[in-house]
N, C-alpha and C positions, 0 to 999 in steps of 0.2 A: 320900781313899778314896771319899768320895760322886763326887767326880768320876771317877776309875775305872768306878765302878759305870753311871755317867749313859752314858761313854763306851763301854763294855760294851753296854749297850742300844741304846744307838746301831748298833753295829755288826752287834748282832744284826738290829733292822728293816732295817739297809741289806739285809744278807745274804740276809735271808728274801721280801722284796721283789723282787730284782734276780733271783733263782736261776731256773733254767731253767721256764718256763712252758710247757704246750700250749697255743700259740693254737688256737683252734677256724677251721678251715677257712674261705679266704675263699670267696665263691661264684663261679663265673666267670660273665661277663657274655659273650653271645653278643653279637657284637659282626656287622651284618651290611650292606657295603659297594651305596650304591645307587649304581648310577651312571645321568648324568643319559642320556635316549633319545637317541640318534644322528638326525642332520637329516638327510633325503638329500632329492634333487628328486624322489623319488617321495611321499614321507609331509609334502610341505608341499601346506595346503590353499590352493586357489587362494580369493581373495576371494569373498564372494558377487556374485552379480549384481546391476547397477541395478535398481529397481523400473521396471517397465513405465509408458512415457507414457500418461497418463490420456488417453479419447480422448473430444474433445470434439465433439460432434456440431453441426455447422455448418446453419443453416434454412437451407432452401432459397431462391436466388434470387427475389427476386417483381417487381423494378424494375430495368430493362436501359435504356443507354443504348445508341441504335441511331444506327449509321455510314451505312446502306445498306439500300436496301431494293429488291427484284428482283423481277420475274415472269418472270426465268427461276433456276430450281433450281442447274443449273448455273454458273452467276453470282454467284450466292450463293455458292457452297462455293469459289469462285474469291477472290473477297474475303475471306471468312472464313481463307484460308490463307495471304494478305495479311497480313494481321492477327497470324496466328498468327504469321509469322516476326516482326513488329516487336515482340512478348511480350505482347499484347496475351492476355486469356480470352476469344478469342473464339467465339461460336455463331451457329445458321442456329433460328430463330425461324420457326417454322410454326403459323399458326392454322386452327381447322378449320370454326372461324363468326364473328361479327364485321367489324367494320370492315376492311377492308385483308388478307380472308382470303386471296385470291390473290396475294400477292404474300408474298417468302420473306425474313423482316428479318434484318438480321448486325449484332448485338453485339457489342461491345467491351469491356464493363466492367457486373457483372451486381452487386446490393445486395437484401439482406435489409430495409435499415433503410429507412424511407420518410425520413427527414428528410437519412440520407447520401445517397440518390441523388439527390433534386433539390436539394443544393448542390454533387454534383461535375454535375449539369447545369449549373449557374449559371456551374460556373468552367471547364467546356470551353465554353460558348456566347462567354464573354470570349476567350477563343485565335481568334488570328488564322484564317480558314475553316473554321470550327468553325459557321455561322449552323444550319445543317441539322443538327446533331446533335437527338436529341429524344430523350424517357424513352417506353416501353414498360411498362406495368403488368400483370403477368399477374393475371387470377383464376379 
């Protein structure tokens, strides 16, 4: 009988447990689809630019080895174009007082630095008819 009764109870909790529930409402969740931007060759950015070459300000020539030197004007810019086709930087050296002012000297190779230009003297004076080469010193 007790087992009866146990088994009664039992059956009541299954029953009373299991019977029709209102669940409470789920909530819906907005659910909202991204899609990723489209590529086209208009909306792609081109690379930035290089940075701009730093510009380095070069002194001014002051020591000229001179090739030639003319008392005519003429003569000069004759040589000096001489020059220019063999690649040479050449120019026509005009002074307006001093030693050797009448006459018009043509350059070949012009140096800021005092100690580079009298050792590319030293080593055009070793080249074969090279004796008459000589340095030029502006001040």
């Amino acid at each position: 009988m007790i087992r009866n009764i146990l088994l009664l109870i039992i059956i009541a909790v299954f029953t009373f447990s299991c019977g029709n529930k209102k669940e409470a409402p789920k909530k819906q969740v907005k659910r909202e689809v991204i899609k990723a931007p489209e590529v086209t060759k208009d909306t792609i950015t081109p690379p930035p630019p290089p940075p701009a070459p730093k510009v380095v300000e070069k002194p001014d020539n002051k020591y000229f080895l001179i090739a030639g030197s003319f008392s005519s004007q003429k003569n000069a810019e004759t040589f000096k174009a001489e020059l220019i086709e063999q690649g040479f930087d050449s120019e026509v050296i005009i002074r307006k007082t001093g030693k050797n002012k009448d006459f018009y000297k043509v350059s070949y190779k012009g140096f800021a630095d005092r100690d580079e230009a009298f050792n590319e003297l030293a080593m055009e004076r070793k080249q074969p008819n090279n004796d008459d080469v000589w340095l030029l010193i502006k001040r």
